[in-house]
N, C-alpha and C positions, 0 to 999 in steps of 0.2 A: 494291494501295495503296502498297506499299512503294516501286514504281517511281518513281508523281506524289510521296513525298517525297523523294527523289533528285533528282527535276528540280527542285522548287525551296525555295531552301537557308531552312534553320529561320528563323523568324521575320519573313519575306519580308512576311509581311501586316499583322504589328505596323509593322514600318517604312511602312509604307505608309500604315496606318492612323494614326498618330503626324503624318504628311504632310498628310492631309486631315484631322484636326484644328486642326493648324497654319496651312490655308487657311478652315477655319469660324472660329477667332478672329479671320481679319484681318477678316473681315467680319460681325462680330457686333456689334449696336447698342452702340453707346455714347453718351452727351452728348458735345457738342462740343468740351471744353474738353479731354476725354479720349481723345477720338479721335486728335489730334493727338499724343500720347504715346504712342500705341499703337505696342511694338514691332513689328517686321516677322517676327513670329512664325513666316510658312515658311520665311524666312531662316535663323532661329536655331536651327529644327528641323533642317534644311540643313547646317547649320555644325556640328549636335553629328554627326549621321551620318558626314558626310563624313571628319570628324576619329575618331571611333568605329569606322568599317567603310569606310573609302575605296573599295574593292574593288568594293561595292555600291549606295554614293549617292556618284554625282560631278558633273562639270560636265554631263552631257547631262541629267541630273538635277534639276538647278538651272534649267535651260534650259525642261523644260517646266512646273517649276512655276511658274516665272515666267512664263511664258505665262499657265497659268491665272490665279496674280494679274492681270496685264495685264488677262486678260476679266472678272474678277471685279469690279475695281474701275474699269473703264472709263477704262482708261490708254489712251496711245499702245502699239500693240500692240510690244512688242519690248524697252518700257521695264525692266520688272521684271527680264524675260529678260537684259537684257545685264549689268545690276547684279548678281543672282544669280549667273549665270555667270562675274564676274567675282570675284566674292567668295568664291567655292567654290573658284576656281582658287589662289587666296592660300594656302588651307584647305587644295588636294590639295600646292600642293608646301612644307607649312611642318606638314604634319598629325604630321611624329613628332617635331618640335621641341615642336610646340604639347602636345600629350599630356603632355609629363614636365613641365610649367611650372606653378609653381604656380596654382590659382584665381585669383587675383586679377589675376595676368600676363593670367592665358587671359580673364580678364574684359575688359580692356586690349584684348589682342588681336579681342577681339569686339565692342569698342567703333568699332574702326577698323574691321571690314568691314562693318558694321553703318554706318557712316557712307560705304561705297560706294557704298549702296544711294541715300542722303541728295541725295550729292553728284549721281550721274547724274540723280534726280531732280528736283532743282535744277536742274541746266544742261537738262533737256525742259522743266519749267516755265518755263524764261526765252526757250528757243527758240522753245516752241511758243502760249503763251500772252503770251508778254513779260510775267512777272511774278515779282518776286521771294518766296519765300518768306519769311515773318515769322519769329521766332522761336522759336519753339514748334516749329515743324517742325523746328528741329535736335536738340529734347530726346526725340528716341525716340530714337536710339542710348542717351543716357545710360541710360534705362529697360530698354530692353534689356540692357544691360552689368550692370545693379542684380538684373535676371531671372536672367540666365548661371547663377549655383553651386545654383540649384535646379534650372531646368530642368536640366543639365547633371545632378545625382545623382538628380534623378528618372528620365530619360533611362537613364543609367548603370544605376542597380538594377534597370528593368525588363528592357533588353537583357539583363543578367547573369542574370534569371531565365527569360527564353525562352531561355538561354545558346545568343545567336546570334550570329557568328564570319564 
């Protein structure tokens, strides 16, 4: 038994598990008005990891949960995938600036990858549908950035208690 914990490193499943709760919120009923506000909650699980444990969640990371998003919410397949990956890559080479910055910077900071996600979505919707997004669609970043210092110490204190590395 000692061996399978050697192959794979403490807390392997929490992260994981933290991942595919972050894909059941994106697609958990809401009313409509709320929908639209709904962070991009794999993202933001995404962005704590990556920044947390780079080593271990990075852009190929990013890459296939945005796939799953994609299928999840019957995107253009690739859509989430590129936004993700592009937003995690921000994440891998800014992660030991971002670490030492206060909250409210790092909220900042998560506001702007978090409107990555926005932005490419917007330029498919206007490619693929010819249609512009309304307003509402731009205030999940803001929601997101307002979520950051919880998710972020709830994140934190659980990592610190599966004390995984």
């Amino acid at each position: 038994m000692a061996m399978a914990e050697a192959a794979v490193p403490r807390g392997t499943f929490f992260l994981y598990l933290t991942i595919i709760l972050g894909l059941i919120l994106q697609v958990f009923p809401l009313p409509h008005w709320a929908d639209q506000l709904r962070p991009q909650w794999p993202l933001l699980i995404l962005i704590y990891w990556s920044m947390a444990l780079p080593h271990r969640c990075g852009i190929f990371t990013a890459l296939i949960v945005g796939l799953f998003v994609d299928v999840m919410l019957d995107d253009l397949l690739g859509q989430h995938a590129l936004a993700y990956s592009l937003a995690i890559y921000v994440v891998m080479t800014t992660y030991k600036r971002l670490r030492l910055t206060p909250m409210w910077q790092q909220a900042v900071a998560v506001f702007l990858l978090l409107m990555i996600e926005r932005i490419v979505s917007a330029i498919v919707l206007g490619a693929t549908r010819s249609q512009a997004p309304d307003a509402l669609f731009w205030l999940s970043p803001l929601v997101g950035m307002l979520l950051w210092p919880w998710l972020f110490i709830l994140l934190r204190d659980l990592r610190r208690k599966f004390r995984m590395q």
